[in-house]
N, CA, C and O of each residue as an XYZ file, in Angstrom:
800
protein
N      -1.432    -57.231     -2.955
C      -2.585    -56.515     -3.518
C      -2.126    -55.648     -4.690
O      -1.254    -54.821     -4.424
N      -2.595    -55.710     -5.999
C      -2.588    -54.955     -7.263
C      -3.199    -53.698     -6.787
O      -4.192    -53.610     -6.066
N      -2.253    -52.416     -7.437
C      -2.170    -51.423     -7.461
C      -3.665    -50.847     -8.216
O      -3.933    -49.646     -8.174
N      -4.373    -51.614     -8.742
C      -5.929    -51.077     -9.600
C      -6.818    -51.748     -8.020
O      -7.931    -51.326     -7.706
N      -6.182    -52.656     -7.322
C      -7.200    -53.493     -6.292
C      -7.174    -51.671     -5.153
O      -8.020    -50.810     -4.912
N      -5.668    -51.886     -4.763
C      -5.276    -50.653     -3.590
C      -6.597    -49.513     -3.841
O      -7.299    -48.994     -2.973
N      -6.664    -49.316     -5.468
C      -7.282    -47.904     -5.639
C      -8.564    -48.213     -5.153
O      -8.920    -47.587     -4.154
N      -9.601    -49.320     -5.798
C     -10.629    -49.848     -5.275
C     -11.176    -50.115     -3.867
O     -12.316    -50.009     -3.415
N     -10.202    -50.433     -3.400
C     -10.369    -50.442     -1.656
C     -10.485    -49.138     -0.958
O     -11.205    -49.012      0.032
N      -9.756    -48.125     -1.481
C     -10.171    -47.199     -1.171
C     -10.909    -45.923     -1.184
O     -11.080    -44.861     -0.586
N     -11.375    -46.892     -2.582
C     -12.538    -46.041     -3.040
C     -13.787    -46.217     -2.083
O     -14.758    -45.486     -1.888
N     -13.317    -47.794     -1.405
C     -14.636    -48.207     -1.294
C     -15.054    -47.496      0.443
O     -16.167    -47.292      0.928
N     -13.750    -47.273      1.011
C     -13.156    -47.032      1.894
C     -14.036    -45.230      2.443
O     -14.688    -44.783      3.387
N     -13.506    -44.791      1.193
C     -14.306    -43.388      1.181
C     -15.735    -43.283      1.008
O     -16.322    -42.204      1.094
N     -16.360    -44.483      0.743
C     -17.783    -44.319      0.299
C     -18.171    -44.773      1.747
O     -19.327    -45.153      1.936
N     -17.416    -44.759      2.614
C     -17.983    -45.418      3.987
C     -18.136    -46.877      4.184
O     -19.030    -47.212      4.960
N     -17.264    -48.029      3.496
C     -17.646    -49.458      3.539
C     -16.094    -49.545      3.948
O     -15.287    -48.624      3.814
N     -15.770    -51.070      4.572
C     -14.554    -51.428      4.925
C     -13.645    -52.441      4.207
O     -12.567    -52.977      4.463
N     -14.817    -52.490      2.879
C     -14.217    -53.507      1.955
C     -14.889    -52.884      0.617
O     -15.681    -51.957      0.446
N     -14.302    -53.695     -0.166
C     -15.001    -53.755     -1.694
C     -16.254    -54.743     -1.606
O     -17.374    -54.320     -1.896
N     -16.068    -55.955     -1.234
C     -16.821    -56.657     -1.246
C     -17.962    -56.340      0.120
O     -18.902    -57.129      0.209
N     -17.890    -55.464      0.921
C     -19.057    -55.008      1.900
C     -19.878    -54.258      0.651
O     -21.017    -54.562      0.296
N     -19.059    -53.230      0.076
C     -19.852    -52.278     -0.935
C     -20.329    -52.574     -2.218
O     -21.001    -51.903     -3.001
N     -19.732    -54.012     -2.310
C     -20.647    -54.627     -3.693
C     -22.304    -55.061     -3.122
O     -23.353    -54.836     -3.727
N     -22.143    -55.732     -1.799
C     -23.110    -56.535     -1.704
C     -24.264    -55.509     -1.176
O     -25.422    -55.660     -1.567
N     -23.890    -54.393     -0.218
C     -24.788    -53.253     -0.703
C     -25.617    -53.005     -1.781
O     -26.843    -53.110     -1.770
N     -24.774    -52.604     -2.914
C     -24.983    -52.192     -4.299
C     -26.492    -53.290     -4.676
O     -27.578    -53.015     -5.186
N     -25.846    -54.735     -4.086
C     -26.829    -55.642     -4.777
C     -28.931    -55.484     -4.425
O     -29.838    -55.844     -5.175
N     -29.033    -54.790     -2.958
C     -30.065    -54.393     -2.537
C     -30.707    -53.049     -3.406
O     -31.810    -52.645     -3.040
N     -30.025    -52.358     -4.548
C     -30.573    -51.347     -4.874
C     -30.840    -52.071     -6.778
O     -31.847    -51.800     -7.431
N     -29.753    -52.915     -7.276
C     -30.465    -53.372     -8.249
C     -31.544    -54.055     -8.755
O     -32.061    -55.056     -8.258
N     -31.969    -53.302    -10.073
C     -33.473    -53.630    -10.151
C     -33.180    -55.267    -10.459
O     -32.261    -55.730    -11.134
N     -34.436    -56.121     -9.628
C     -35.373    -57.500     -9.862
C     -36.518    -57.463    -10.542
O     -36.938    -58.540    -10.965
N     -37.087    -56.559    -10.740
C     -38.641    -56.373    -10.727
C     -38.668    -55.511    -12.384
O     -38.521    -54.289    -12.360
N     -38.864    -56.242    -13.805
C     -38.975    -55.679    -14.679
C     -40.135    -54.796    -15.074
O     -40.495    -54.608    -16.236
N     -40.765    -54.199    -13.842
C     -42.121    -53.408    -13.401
C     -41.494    -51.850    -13.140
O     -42.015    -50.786    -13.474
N     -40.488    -52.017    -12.588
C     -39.826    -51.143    -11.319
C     -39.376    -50.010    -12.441
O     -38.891    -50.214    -13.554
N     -39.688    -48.752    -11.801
C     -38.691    -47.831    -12.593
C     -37.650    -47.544    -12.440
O     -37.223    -47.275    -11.317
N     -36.938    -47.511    -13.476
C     -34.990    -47.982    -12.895
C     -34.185    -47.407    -14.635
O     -34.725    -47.300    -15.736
N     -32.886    -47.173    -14.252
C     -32.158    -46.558    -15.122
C     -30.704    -47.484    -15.201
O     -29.974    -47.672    -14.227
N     -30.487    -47.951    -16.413
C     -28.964    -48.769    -16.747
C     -27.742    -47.208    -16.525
O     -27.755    -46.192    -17.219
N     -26.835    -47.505    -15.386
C     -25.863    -46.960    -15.301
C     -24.645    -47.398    -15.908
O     -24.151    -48.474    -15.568
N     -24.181    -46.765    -16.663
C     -22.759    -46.787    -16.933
C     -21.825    -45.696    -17.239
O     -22.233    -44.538    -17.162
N     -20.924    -45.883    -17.492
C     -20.030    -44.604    -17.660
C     -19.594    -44.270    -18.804
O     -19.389    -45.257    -19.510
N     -19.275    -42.905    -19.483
C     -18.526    -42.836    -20.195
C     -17.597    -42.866    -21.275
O     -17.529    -42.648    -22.485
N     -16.428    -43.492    -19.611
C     -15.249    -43.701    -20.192
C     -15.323    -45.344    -20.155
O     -14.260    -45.664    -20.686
N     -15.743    -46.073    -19.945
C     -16.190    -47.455    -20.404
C     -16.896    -47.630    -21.630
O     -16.554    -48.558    -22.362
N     -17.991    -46.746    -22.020
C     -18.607    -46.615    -22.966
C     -17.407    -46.409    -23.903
O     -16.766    -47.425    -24.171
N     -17.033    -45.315    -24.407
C     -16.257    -44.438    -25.009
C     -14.722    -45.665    -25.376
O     -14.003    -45.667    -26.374
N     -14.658    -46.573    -24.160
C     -13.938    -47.708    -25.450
C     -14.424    -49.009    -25.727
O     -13.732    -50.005    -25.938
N     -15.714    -48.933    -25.711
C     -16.222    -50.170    -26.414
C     -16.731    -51.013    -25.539
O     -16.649    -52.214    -25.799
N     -17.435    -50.536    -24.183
C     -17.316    -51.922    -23.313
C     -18.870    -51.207    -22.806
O     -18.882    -49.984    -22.667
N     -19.793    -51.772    -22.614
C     -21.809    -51.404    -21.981
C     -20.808    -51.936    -20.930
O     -19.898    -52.667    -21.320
N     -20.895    -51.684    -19.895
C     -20.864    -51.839    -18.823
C     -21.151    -51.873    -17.391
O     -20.304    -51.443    -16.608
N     -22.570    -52.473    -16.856
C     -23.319    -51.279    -15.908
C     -24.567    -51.865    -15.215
O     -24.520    -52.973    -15.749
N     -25.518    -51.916    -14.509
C     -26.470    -52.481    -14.459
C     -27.957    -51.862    -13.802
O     -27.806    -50.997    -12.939
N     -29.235    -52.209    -14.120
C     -30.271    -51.663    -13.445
C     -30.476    -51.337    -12.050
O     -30.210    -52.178    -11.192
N     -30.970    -50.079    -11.713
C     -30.885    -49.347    -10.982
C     -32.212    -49.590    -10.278
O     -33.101    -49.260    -11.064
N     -32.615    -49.934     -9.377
C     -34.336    -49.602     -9.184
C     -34.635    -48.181     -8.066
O     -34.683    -48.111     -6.838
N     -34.769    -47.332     -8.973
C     -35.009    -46.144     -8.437
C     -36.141    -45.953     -7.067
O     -36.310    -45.029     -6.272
N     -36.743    -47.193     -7.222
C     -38.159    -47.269     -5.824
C     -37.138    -47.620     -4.730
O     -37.660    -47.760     -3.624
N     -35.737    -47.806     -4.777
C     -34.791    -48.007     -3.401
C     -33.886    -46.925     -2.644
O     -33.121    -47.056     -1.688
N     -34.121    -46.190     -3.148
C     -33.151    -44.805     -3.308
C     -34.444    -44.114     -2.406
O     -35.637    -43.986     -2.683
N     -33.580    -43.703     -1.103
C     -34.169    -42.640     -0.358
C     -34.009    -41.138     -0.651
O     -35.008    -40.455     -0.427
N     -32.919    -40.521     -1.112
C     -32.510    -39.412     -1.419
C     -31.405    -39.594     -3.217
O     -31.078    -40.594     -3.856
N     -31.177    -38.222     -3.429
C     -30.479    -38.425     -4.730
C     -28.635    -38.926     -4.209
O     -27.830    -39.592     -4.860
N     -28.525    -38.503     -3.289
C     -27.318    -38.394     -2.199
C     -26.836    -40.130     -2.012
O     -25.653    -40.458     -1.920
N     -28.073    -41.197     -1.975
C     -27.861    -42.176     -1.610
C     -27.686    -43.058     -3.659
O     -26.887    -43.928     -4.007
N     -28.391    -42.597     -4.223
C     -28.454    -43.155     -5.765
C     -26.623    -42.447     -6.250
O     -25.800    -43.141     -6.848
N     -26.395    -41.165     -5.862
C     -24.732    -41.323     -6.227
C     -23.958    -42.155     -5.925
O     -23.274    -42.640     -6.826
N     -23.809    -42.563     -4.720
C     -23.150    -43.108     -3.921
C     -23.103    -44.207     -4.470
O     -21.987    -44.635     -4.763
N     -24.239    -44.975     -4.770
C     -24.216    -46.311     -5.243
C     -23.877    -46.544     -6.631
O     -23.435    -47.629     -7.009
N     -24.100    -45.416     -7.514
C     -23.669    -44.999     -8.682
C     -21.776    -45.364     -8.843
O     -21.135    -45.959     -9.709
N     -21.408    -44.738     -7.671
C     -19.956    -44.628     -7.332
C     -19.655    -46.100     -6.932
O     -18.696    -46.580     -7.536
N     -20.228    -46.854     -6.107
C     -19.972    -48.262     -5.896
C     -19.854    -49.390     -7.209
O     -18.938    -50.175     -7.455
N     -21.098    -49.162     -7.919
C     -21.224    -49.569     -9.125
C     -20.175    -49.798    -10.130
O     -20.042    -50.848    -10.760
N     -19.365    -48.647    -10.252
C     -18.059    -48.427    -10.931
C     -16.854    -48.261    -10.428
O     -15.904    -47.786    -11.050
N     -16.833    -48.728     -9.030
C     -15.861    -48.615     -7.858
C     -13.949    -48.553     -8.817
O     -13.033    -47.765     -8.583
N     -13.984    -49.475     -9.642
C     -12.571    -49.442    -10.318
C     -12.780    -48.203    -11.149
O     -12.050    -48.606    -12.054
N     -13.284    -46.715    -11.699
C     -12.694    -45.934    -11.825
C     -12.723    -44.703    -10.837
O     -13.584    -44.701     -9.957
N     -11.839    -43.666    -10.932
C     -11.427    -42.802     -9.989
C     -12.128    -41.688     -9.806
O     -12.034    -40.984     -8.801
N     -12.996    -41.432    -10.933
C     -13.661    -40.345    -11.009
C     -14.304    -40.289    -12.180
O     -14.149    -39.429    -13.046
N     -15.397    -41.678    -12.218
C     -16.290    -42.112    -13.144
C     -17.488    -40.897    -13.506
O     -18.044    -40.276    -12.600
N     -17.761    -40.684    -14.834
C     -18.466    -39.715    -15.341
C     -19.528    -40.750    -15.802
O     -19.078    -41.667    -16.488
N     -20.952    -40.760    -15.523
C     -21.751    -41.370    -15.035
C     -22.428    -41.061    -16.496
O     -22.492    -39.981    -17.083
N     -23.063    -42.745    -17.020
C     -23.705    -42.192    -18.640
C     -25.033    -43.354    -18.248
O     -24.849    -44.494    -17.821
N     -26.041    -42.869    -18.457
C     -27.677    -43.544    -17.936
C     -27.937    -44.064    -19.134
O     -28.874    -43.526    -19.726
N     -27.317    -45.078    -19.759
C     -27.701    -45.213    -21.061
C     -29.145    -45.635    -21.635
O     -29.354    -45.853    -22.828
N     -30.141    -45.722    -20.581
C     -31.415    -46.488    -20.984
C     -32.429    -46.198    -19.259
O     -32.003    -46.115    -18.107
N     -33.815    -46.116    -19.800
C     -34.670    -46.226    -18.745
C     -35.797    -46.842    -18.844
O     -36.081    -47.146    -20.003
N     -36.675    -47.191    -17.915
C     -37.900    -47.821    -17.459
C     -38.646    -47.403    -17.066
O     -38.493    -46.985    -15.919
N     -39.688    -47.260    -17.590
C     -41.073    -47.303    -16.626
C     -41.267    -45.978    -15.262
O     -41.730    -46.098    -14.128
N     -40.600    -44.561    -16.096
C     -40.869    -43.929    -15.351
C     -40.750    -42.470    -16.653
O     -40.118    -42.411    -17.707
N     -41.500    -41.636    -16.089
C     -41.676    -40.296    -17.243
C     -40.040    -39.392    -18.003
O     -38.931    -39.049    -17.594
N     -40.715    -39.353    -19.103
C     -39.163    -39.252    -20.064
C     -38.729    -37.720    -19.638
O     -37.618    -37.313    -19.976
N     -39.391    -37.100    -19.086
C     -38.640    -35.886    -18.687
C     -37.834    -35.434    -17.674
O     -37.276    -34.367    -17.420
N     -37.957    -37.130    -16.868
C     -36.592    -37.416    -15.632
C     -35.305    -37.815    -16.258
O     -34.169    -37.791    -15.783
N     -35.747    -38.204    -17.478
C     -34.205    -38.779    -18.299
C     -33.464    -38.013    -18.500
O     -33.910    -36.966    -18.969
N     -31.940    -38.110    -18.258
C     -31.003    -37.237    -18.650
C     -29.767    -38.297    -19.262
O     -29.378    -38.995    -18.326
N     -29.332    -38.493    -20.025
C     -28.393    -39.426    -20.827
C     -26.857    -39.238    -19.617
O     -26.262    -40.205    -19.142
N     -26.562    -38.016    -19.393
C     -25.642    -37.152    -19.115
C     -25.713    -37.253    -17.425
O     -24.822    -36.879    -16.663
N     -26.690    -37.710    -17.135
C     -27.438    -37.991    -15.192
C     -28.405    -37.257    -14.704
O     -28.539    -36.049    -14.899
N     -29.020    -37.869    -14.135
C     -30.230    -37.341    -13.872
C     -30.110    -36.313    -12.297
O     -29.913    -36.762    -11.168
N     -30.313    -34.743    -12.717
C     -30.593    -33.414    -11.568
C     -31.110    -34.044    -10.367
O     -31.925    -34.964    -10.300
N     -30.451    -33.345     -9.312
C     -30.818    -33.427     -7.949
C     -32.137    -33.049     -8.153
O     -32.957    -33.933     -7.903
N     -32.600    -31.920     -8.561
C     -33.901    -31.457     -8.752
C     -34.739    -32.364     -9.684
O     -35.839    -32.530     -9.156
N     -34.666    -32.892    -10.641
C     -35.253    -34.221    -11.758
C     -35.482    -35.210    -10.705
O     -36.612    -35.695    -10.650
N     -34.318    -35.715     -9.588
C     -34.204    -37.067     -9.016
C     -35.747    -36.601     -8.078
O     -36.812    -37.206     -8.200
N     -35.562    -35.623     -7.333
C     -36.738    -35.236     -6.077
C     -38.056    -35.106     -6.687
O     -38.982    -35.554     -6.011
N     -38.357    -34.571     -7.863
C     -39.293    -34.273     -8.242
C     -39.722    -35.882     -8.368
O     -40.746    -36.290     -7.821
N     -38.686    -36.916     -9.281
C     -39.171    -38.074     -9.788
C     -39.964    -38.557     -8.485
O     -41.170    -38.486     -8.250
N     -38.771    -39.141     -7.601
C     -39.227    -39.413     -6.047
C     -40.764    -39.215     -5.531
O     -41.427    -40.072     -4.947
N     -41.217    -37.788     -5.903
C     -42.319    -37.019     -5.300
C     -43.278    -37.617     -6.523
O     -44.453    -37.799     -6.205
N     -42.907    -37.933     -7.850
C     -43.868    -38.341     -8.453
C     -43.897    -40.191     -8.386
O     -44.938    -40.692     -8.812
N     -43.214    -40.798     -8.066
C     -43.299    -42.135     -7.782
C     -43.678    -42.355     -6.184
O     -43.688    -43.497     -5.724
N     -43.969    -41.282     -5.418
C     -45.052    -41.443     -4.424
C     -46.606    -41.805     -4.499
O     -47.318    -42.551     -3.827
N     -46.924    -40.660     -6.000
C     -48.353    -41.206     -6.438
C     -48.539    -42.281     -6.151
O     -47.653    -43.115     -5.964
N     -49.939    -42.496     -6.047
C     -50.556    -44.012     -6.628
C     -50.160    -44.260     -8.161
O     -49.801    -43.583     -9.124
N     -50.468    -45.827     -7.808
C     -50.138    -46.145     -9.779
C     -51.436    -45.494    -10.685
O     -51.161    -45.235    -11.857
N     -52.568    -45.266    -10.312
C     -53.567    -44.437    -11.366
C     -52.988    -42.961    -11.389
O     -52.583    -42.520    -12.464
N     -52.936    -42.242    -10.337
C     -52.564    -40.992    -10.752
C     -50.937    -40.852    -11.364
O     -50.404    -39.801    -11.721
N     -50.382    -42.095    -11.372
C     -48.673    -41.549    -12.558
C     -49.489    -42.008    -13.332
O     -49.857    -41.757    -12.185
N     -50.235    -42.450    -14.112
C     -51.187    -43.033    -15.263
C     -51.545    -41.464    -15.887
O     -51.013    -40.871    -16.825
N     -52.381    -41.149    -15.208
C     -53.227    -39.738    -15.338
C     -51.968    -38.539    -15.465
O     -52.228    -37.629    -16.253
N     -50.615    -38.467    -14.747
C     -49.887    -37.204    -14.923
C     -49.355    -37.544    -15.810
O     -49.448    -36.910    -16.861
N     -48.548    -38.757    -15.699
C     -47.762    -39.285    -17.091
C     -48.224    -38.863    -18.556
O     -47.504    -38.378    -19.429
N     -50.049    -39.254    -18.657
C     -50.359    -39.541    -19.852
C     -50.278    -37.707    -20.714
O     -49.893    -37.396    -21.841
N     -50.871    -36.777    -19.476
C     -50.798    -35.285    -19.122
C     -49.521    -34.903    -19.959
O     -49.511    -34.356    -21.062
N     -48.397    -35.325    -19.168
C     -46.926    -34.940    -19.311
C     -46.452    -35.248    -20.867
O     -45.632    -34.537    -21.449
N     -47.138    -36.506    -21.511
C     -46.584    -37.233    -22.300
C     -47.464    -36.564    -23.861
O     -47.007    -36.706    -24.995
N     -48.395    -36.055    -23.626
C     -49.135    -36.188    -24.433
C     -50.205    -34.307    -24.803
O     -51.014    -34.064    -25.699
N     -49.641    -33.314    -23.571
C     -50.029    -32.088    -23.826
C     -48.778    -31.584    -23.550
O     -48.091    -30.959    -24.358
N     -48.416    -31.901    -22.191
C     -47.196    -30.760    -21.653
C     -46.514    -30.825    -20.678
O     -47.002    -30.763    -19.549
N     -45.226    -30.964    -20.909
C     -44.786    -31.437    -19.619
C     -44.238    -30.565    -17.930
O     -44.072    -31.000    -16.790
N     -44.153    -29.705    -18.323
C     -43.768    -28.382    -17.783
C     -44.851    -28.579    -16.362
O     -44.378    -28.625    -15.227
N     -46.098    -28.667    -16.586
C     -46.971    -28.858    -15.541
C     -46.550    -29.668    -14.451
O     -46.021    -30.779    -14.466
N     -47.034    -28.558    -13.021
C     -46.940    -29.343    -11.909
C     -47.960    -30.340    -11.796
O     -49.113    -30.076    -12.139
N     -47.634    -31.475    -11.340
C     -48.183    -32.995    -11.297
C     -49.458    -32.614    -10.189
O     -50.581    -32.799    -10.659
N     -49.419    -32.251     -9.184
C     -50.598    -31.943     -7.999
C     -51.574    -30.783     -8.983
O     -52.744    -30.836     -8.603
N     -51.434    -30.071     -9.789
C     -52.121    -29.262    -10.833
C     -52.670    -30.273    -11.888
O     -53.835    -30.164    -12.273
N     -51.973    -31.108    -12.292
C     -52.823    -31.913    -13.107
C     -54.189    -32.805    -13.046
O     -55.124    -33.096    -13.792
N     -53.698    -33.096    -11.552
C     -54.302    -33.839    -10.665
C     -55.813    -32.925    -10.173
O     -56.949    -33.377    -10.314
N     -55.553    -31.873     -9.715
C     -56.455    -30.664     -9.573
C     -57.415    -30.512    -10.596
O     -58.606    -30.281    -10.388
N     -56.854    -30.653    -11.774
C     -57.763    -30.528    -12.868
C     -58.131    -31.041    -13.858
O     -58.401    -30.607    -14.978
N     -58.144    -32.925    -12.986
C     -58.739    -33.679    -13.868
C     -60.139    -34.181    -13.738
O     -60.502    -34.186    -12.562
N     -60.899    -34.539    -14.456
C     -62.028    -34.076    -14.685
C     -62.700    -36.029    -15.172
O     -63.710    -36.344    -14.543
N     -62.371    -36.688    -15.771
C     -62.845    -38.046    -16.366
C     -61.556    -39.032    -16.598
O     -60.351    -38.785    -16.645
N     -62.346    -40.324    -16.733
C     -61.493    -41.213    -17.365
C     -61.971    -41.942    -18.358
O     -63.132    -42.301    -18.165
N     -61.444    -42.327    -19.460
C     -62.514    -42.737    -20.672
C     -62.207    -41.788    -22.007
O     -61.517    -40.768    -21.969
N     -62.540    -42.064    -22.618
C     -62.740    -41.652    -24.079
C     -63.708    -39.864    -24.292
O     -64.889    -39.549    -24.147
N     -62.947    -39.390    -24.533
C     -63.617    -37.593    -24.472
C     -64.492    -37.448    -24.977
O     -65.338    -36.661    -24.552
N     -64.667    -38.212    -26.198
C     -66.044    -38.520    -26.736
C     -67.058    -38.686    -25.359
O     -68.054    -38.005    -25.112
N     -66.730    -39.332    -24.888
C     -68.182    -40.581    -23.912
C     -68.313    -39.039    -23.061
O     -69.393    -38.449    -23.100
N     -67.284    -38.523    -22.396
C     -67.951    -37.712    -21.541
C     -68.255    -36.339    -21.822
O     -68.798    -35.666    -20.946
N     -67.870    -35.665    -23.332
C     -68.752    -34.718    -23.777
C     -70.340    -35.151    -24.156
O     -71.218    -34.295    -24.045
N     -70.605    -36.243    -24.518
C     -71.601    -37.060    -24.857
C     -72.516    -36.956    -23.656
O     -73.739    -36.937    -23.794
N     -71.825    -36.878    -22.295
C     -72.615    -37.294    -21.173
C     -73.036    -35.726    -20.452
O     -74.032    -35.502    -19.765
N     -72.020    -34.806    -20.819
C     -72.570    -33.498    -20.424
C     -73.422    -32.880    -21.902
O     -73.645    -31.678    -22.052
N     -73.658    -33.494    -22.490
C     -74.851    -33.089    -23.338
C     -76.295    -33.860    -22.710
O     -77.370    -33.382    -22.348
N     -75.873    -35.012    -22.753
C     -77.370    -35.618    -22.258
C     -77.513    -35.234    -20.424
O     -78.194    -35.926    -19.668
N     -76.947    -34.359    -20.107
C     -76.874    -33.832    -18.750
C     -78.134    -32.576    -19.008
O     -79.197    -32.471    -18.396
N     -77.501    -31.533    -20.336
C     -77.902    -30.603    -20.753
C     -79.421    -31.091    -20.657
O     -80.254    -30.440    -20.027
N     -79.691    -32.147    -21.247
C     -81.094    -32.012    -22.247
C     -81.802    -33.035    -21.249
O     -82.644    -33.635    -21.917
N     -81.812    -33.420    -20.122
C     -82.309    -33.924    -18.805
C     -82.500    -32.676    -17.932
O     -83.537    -32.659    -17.269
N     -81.186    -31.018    -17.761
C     -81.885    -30.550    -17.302
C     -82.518    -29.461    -17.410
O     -82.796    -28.656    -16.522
N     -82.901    -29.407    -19.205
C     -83.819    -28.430    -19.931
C     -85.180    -29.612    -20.538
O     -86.133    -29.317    -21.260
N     -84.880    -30.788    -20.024
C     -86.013    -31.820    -20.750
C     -86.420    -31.989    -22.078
O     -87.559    -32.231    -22.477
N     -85.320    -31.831    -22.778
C     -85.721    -31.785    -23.788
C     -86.133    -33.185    -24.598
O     -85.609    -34.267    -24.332
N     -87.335    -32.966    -25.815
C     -87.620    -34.025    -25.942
C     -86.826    -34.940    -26.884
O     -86.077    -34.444    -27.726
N     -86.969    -36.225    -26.762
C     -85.986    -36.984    -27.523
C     -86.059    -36.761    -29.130
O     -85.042    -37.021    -29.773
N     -87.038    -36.364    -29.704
C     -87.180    -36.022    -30.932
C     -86.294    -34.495    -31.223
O     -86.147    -34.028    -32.353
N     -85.957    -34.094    -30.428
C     -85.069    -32.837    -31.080
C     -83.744    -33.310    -30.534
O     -82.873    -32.662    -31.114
N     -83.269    -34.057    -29.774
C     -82.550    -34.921    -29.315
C     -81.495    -35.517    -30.811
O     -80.361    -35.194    -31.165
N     -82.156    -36.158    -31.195
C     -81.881    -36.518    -32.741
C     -81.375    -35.689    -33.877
O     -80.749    -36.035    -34.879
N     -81.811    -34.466    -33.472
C     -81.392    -33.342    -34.453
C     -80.142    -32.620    -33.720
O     -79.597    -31.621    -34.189
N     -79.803    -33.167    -32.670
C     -78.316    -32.144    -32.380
C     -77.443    -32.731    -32.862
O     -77.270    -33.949    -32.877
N     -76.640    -31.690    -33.420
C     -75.044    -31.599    -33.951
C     -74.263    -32.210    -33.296
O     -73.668    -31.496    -32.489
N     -73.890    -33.633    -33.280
C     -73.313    -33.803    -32.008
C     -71.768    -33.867    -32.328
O     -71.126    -34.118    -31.308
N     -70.910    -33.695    -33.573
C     -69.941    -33.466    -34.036
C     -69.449    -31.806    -33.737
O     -68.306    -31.526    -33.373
N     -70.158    -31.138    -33.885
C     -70.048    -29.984    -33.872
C     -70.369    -29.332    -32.365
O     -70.209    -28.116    -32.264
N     -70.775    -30.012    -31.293
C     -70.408    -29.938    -29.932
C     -69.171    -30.745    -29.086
O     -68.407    -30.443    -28.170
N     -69.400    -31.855    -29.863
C     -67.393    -32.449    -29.340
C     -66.517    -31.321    -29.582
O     -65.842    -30.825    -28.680
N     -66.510    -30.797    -31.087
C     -65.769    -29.760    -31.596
C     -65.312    -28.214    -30.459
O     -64.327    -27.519    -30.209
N     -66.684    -28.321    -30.089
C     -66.463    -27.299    -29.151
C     -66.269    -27.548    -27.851
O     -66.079    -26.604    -27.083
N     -66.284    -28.665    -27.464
C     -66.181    -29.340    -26.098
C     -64.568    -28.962    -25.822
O     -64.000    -28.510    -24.828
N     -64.112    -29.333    -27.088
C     -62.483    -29.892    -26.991
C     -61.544    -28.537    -27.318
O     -60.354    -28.528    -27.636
N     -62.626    -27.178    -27.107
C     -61.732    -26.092    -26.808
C     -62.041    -25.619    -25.411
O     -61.579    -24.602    -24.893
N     -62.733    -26.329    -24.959
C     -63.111    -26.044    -23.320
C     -62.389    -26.953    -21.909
O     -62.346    -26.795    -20.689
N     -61.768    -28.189    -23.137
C     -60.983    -29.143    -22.079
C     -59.977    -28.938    -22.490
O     -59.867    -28.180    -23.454
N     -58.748    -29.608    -21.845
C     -57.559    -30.611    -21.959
C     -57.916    -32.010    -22.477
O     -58.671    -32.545    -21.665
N     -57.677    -32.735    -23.439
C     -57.751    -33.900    -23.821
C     -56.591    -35.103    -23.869
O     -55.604    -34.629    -24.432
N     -56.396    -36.283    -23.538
C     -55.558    -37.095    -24.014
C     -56.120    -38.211    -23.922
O     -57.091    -38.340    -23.176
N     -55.558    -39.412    -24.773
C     -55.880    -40.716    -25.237
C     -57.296    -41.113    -24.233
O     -58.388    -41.508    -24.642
N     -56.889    -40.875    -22.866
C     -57.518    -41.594    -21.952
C     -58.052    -40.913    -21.092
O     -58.776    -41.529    -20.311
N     -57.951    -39.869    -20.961
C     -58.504    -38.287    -19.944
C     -58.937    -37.601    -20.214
O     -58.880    -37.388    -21.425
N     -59.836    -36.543    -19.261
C     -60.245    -35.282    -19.645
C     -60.062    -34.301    -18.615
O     -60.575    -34.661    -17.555
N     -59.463    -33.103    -18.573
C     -59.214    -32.105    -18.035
C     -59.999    -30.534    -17.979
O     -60.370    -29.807    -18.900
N     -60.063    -30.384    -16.670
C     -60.471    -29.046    -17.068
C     -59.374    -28.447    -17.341
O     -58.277    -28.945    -17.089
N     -59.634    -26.647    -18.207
C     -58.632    -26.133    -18.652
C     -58.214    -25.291    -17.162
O     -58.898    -25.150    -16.149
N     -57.069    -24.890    -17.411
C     -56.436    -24.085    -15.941
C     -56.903    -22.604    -16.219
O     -56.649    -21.714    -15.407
């Protein structure tokens, strides 16, 4: 057995497997299949750093804890000794979990807690996160969303709400400003591409 094999075995040894090849085929149940899946290209470094991508998709929907995504992180690169972990690329999950450098115990749980959503509500926080602010707690966004559709259509619809329940007649109907009530609509909401929010 080669002295780079010895080190490997017992790398693999410490990660709790009795082989290299027990802890590869592990590894193989957590890489992403599913070009849907949100998942992060792992590699390292010091692989990087001389010329070599080295690394492969991660599918983060397999990972029970952040505890179990190291570990496999560590399997992944089993031939170095104390691999410094470089995420060079991600998928299909919100850019403020990305960390180039690895992604926080606290980033990983939060992600977790937000890939519990349903797929409409990461739609709705995502678009939130992506597009006003990201700082917001996700169950707050959620709290204070309000439509789906075009902000136009549903300031449009709490006007003709208005004038159904003051009756007003359709001939003065015609004469409202209706530019100049979006205008003011849209300091009373949260807006993005596809949502509408109340303000907090």
């Amino acid at each position: 057995m080669t002295k780079k094999l010895e080190k490997m075995t017992a790398h693999a040894k410490q990660l709790g497997f009795a082989s290299i090849e027990e802890a590869k085929e592990e590894l193989q149940n957590y890489v992403a299949k599913d070009d849907a899946a949100p998942q992060v290209w792992v590699g390292t470094y010091g692989k990087y750093n001389n010329g070599a991508l080295v690394g492969k998709w991660l599918d983060l929907n397999q990972f029970t804890d952040y505890d179990e995504f190291v570990k496999m992180c560590k399997v992944l690169h089993i031939d170095e000794d104390d691999p410094e972990f470089m995420l060079n690329d991600f998928m299909n999950f919100p850019k403020k979990f990305y960390s180039e450098s690895m992604i926080s115990r606290e980033d990983f749980d939060e992600l977790k807690e937000f890939l519990s959503l349903t797929e409409h509500e990461q739609e709705v926080v995502g678009e939130y996160w992506e597009e006003i602010y990201e700082e917001v707690d996700m169950q707050d966004v959620l709290d204070h969303f309000a439509y789906e559709g075009n902000p136009y259509d549903y300031f449009d619809m709490l006007a003709d709400e208005m004038f159904d329940q003051y009756t007003v007649p359709d001939i003065l109907r015609g004469c409202f400003d209706w530019e100049k009530w979006r205008s003011q609509c849209e300091w009373d909401y949260d807006t993005t591409t596809n949502y509408v929010f109340y303000h907090k």
